[in-house]
N, C-alpha and C positions, 0 to 999 in steps of 0.2 A: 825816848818814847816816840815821838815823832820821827824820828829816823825807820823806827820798827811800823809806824803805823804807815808811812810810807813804802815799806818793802811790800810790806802785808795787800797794801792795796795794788803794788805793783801784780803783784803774785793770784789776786786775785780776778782782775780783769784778764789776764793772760791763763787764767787755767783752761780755758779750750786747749790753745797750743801746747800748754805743757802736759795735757794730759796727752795728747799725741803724740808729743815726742814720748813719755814714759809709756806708753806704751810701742811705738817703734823700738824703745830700748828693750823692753823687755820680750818681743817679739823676736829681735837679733839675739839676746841671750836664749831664749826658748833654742830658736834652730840650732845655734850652737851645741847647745847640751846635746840637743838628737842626734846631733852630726858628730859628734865624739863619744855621747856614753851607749846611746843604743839602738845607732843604725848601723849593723851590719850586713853588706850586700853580700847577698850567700853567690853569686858567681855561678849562676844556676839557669834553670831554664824560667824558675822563678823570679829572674831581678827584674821583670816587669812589672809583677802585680807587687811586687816586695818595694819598688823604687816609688809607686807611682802612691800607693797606703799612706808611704811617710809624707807624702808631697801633701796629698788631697785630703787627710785622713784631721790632721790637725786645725787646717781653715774649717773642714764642716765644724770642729766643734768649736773654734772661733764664732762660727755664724750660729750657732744655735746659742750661745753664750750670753753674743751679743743681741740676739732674740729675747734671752731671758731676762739681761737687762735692764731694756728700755722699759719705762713707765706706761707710753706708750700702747705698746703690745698688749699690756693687762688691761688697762682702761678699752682697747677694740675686744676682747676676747672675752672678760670676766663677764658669764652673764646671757653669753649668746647661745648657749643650748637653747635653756627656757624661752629667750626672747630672741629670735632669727632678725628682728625686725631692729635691735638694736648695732648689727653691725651692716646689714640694706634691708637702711628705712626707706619709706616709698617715696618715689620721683627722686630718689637723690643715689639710686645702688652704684653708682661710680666711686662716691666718695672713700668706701671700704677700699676700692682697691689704691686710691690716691693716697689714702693713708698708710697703709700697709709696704707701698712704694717706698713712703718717708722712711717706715722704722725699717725695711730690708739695707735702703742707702747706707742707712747708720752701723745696720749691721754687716755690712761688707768692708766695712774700713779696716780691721784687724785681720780677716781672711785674707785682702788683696794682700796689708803690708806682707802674713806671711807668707804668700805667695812669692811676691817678688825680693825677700830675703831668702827662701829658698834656692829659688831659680837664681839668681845672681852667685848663692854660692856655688850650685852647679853639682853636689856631691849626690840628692835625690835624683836629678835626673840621668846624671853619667852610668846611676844602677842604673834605672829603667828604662832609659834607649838602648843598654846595650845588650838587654834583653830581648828585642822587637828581632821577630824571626820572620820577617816581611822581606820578600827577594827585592823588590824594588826600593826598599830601604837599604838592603844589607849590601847593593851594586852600588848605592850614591855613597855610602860610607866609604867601602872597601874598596873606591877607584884606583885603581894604580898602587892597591896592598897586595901583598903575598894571601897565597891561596887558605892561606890558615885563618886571616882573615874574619872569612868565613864562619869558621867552625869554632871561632874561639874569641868572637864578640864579646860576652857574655863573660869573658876572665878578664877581661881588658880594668875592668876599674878594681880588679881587687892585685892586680900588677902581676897575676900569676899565667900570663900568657907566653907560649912558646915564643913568639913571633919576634922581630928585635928590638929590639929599648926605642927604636927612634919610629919602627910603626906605630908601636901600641903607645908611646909618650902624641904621637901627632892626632893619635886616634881619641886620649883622655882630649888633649885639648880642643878638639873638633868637636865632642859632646861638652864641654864646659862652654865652650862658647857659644852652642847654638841656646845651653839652656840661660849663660847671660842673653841674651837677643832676644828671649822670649821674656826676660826678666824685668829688661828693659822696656819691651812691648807694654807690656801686664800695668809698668809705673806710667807709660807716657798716656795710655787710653784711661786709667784710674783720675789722672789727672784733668785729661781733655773731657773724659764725663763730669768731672768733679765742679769744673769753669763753667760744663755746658748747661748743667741744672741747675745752677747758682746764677748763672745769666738770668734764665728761662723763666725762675722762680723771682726772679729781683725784678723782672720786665714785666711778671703778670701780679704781681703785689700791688694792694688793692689802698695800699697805704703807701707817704712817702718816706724816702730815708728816712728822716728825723724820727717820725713816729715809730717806724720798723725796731728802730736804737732805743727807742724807751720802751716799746712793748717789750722786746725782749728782756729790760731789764725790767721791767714786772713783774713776768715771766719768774724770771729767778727769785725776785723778790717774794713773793707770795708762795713760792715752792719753798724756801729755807722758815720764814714763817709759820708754814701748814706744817712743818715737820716740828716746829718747837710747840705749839698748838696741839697739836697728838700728842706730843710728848705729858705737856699740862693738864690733859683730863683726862688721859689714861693714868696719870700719877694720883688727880684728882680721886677719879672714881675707885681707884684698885685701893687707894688708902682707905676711902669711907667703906665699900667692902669687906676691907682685915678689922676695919674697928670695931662695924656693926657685928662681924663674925665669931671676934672671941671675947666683947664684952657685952652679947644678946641684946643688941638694942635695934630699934626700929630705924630703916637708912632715911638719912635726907635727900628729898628730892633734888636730883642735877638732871635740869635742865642737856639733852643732845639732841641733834639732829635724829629726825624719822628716816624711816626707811629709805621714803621714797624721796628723799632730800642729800640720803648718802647718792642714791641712785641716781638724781639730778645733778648733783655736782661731781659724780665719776664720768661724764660723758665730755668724747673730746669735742671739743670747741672748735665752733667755725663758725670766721669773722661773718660780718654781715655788714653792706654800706651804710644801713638803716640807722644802725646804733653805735654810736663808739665804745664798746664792750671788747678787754684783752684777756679776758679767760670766761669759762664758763663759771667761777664762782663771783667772780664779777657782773655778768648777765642774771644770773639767778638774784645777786643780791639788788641791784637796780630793777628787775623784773616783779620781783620781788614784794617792793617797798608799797607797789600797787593793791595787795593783796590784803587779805583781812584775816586769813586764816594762822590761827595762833601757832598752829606745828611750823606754819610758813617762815614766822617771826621767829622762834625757835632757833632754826637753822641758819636764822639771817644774824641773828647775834652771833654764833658761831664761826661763820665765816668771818665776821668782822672782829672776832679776838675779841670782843667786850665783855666782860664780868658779867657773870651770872650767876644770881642767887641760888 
């Protein structure tokens, strides 16, 4: 048992990275599959728009995915038709977009991997460069090729070109390797952003290490908490519900948060020197404790998981 509670905890302090790698695996099996069951470059005058779909066509719906997602996104979004003012409140309309920074970074992390698991294989791009009917493309390729060249770019990756095995073999390999180059570009700037925001964000942190290490596992903490807590008075209320419903009885009162109590504690949080407060249901419940107003007490039990009559 201790052997398992130690894996377990192994596994759980490491699930950032292992969910990166699971998903770089499952990004490498994605291209794969494209790349043998249903990318065929028609050898056309179409292997442009046809090479470039498969390339580009998969990251957007990566990024919109990972849009969907984040927690994030719905706490900036939910709400702001009726209230504009909840995603730029006054004196502060930067912070929408500093936020919205955060959840885009997150969400490009599975568009770059399949970008540069594309481009490294080389088979989207060799369609769609040797589609580009650009004379000053088609002169730097075709240097020192036969004049078919030319005219028969465009067959080169589907191997049905006239021209001779050892143009059209030097010509795949010239587009395979520009699109590793650019594959390799796409990981080294993914990375060099990735050190450069994590500097930038570690150097203007308003807190230090240590603290940074425990907020964050608050952070977690109280997110796997809220979610067992939903679980409990949703179970709570849906059972008194079926009871009062099919044996006609009068419901007992349960005690939830008000409205404007869910509405206080959906808003994203931001730190403040003043108070040492690591979430917004943390602020609200310290904030809180000041207050006299009973809907207030309400939702401060709630937060804090204590039994309620």
């Amino acid at each position: 048992m201790d052997a398992f509670q130690t894996i377990l905890k192994f596994f759980i302090d490491r699930k950032t990275a292992i969910g990166y790698s699971f998903m770089a695996l499952l990004t490498m099996g994605g291209e794969r599959v494209f790349s043998l069951v249903a990318f065929r470059c028609p050898c056309s005058n179409e292997n442009l728009r046809y090479g470039l779909v498969f390339l580009f066509s998969p990251a957007l719906v990566l990024l919109v995915i990972g849009y969907f997602l984040n927690s994030k996104t719905w706490k900036l979004f939910t709400g702001c038709w009726p209230n504009p003012r909840k995603i730029f409140p006054r004196g502060n309309v930067c912070h929408f977009f500093y936020v919205f920074g955060q959840i885009t970074l997150n969400a490009l992390i599975a568009p770059v991997m399949w970008l540069s698991v594309a481009l490294l294989n080389g088979t989207f791009y060799e369609c769609a460069m040797s589609g580009v009917d650009n004379p000053a493309y088609l002169n730097a390729v075709c240097n020192r090729k036969s004049d078919k060249c030319f005219g028969e770019l465009h067959m080169v990756a589907c191997g049905k070109s006239s021209m001779p095995f050892s143009e059209s073999d030097e010509l795949r390999r010239t587009l395979q390797a520009q699109s590793q180059i650019l594959g390799w570009c796409v990981i080294v700037t993914a990375a060099l952003l990735s050190l450069l925001t994590t500097c930038c964000a570690s150097c203007q942190s308003k807190v230090s290490h240590l603290q940074l290490m425990f907020w964050r596992v608050y952070e977690g903490t109280e997110k796997e908490q809220l979610e067992q807590i939903f679980q409990l008075y949703a179970t709570k209320l849906s059972e008194r519900n079926l009871k009062c419903f099919f044996e006609n009885k009068e419901p007992e009162p349960i005690s939830l948060p008000t409205f404007q109590a869910w509405e206080d504690a959906s808003q994203l949080y931001s730190f403040s020197n003043s108070k040492q407060h690591y979430s917004t249901i943390h602020k609200l419940v310290e904030e809180g404790r000041k207050g006299t107003s009973e809907e207030r007490e309400t939702m401060l039990d709630f937060v804090n998981r204590r039994e309620i009559p």
